[in-house]
C-alpha positions as a Python dict, from the first residue, in 0.01 Angstrom:
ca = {
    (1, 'X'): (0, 0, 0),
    (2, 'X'): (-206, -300, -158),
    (3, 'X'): (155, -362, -436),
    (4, 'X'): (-45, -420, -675),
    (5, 'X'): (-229, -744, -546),
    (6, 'X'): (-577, -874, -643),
    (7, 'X'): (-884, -873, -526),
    (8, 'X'): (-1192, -1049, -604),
    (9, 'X'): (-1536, -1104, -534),
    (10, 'X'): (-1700, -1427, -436),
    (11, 'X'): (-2010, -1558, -480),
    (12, 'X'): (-2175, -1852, -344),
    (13, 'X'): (-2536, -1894, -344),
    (14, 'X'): (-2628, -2126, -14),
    (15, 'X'): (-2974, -2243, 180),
    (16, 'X'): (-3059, -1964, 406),
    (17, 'X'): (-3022, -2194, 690),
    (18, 'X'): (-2666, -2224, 634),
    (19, 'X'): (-2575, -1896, 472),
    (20, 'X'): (-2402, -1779, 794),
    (21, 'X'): (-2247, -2017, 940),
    (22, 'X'): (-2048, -2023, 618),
    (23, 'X'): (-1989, -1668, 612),
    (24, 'X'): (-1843, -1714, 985),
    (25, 'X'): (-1623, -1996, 838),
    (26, 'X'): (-1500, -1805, 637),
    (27, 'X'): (-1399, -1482, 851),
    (28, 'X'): (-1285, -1776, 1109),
    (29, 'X'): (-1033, -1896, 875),
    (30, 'X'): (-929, -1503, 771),
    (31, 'X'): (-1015, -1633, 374),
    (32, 'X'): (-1280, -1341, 369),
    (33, 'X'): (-1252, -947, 515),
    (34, 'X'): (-1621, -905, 468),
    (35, 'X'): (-1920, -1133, 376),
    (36, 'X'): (-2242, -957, 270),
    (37, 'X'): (-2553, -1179, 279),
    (38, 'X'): (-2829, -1101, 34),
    (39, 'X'): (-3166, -1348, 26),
    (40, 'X'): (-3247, -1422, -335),
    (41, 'X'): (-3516, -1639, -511),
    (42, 'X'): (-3317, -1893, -733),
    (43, 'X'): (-3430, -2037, -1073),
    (44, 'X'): (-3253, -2320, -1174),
    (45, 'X'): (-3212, -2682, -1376),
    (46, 'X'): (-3079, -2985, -1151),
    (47, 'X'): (-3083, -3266, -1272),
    (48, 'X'): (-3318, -3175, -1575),
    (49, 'X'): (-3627, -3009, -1331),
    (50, 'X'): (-3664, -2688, -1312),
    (51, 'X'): (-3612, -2558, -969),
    (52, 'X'): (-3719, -2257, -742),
    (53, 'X'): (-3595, -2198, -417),
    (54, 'X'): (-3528, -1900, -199),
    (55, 'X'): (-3122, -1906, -82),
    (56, 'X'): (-2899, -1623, 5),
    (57, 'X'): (-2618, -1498, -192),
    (58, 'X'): (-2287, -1493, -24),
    (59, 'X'): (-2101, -1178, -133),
    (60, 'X'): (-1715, -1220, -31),
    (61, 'X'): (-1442, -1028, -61),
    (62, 'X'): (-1134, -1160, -56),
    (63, 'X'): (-780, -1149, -285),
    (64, 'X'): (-726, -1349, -566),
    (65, 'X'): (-464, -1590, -435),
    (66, 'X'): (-690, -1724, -155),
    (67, 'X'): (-973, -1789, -409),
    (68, 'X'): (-859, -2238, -416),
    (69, 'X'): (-850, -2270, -17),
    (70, 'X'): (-1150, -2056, -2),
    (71, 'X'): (-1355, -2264, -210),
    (72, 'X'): (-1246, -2597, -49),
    (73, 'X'): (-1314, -2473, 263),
    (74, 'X'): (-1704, -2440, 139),
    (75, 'X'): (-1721, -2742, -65),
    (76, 'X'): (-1626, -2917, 290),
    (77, 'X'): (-1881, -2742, 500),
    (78, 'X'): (-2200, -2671, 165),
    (79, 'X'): (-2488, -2864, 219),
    (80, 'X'): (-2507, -2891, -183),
    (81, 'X'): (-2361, -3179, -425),
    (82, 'X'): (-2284, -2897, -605),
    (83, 'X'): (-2178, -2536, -467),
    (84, 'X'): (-2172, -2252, -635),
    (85, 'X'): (-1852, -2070, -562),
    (86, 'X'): (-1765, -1839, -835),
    (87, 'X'): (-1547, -1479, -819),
    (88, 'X'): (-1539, -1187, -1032),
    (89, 'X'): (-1184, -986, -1008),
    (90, 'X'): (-1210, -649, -893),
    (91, 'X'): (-1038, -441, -1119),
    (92, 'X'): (-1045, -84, -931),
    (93, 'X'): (-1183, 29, -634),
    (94, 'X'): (-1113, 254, -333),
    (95, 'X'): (-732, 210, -238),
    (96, 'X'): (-820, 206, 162),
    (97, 'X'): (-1126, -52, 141),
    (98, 'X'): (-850, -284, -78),
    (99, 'X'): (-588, -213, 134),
    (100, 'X'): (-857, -290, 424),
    (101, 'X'): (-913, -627, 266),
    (102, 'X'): (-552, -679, 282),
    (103, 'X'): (-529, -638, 638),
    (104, 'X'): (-822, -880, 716),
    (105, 'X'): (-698, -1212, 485),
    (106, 'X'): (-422, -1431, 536),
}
């Protein structure tokens, strides 16, 4: 059902604080069928100092083609100078969960 479309996942790391109100922009705005939320412990230069903060990662799937107005949508709502929005294509996976994600983006 899915024609041959593409998926990815995407990744933004985000203060805790904010983590799901972005994940409910997101859904909102049908750019993401399904945000997982994951608290990490970042380690990280900015702006040549070592940094260590705890943040959640921001697991989103999505398809390929939405990935630009996805990722202006969170640089206009991220708290950070600089996001991290980054995707990984899926390359295979269960043909009813794709075809799920599909159904759940615009």
């Amino acid at each position: 059902m899915n024609n041959k479309k593409e998926f990815l996942l995407a990744l933004i790391t985000a203060p805790q604080s904010e983590s799901y109100r972005i994940a409910q922009e997101l859904l909102n705005h049908h750019l993401a069928a399904c945000v997982n939320i994951v608290p990490v412990k970042s380690i990280y230069f900015w702006k040549g100092k070592l940094e260590s903060e705890p943040e959640d990662l921001l697991i989103i799937k999505t398809r390929a083609e939405l990935f630009d107005p996805l990722k202006e949508l969170v640089k206009s709502i991220h708290p950070y100078e600089v996001p991290e929005i980054i995707a990984v294509a899926i390359k295979t996976g269960n043909e009813e969960y794709l075809n799920w994600i599909l159904e759940n983006t615009t």
